[in-house]
N, C-alpha and C positions, 0 to 999 in steps of 0.2 A: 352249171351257171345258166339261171335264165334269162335269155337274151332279149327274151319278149317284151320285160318290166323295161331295159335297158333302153328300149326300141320306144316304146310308145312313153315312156318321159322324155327321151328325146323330141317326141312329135308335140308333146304337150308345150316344153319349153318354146319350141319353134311356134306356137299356136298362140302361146301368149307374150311371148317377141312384136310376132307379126299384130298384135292389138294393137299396135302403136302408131303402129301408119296405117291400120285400117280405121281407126280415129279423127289421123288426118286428111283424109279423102275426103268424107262429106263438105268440111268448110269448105277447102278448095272448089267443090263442085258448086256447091248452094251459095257462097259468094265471089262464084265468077270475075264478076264485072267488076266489084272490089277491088280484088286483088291483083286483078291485072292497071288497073287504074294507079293500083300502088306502085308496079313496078314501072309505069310511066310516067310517073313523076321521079320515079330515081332518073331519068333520063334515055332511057329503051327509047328509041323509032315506033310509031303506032301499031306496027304487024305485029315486030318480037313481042309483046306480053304476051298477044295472044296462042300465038306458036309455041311460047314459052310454059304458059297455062296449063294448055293438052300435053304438052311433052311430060312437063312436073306431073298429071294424075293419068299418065299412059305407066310412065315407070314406076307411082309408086303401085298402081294395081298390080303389074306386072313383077315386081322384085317381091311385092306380099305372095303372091300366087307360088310364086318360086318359093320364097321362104319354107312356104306350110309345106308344099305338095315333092318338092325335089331333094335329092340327098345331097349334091353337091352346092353348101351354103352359099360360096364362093361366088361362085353367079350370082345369084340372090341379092347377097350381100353388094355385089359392084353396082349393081339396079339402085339400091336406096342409099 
């Protein structure tokens, strides 16, 4: 049995999983002030969107990063 094929279609699947929230990053970054604006009108305090903002595209770089690069999904996956 080759374990190799096994292995790197595992990493491809993970590679195009992970498209998905590397998709959504850009918006998040390039309309900032948007979407923090959005979530001030739901009723947030003027700090938390923004706090909220960075946190939403710390973890989703972070949980993408883990997806591709780590074996253990589980982590990963609790990030996104």
């Amino acid at each position: 049995m080759d374990l190799t094929k096994i292995y790197s279609l595992n990493f491809i699947e993970r590679l195009l999983l992970s498209a998905i929230f590397i998709n959504a990053m850009p918006g998040k970054i390039t309309n900032f002030a948007t979407q923090a604006e959005y979530i001030t009108n739901k009723g947030f305090p003027e700090p938390f969107p923004m706090i909220m903002m960075i946190g939403a595209i710390a973890l989703l770089l972070a949980g993408t990063i883990l997806l591709i690069f780590i074996e253990r999904i589980k982590v990963a996956c609790s990030l996104l």
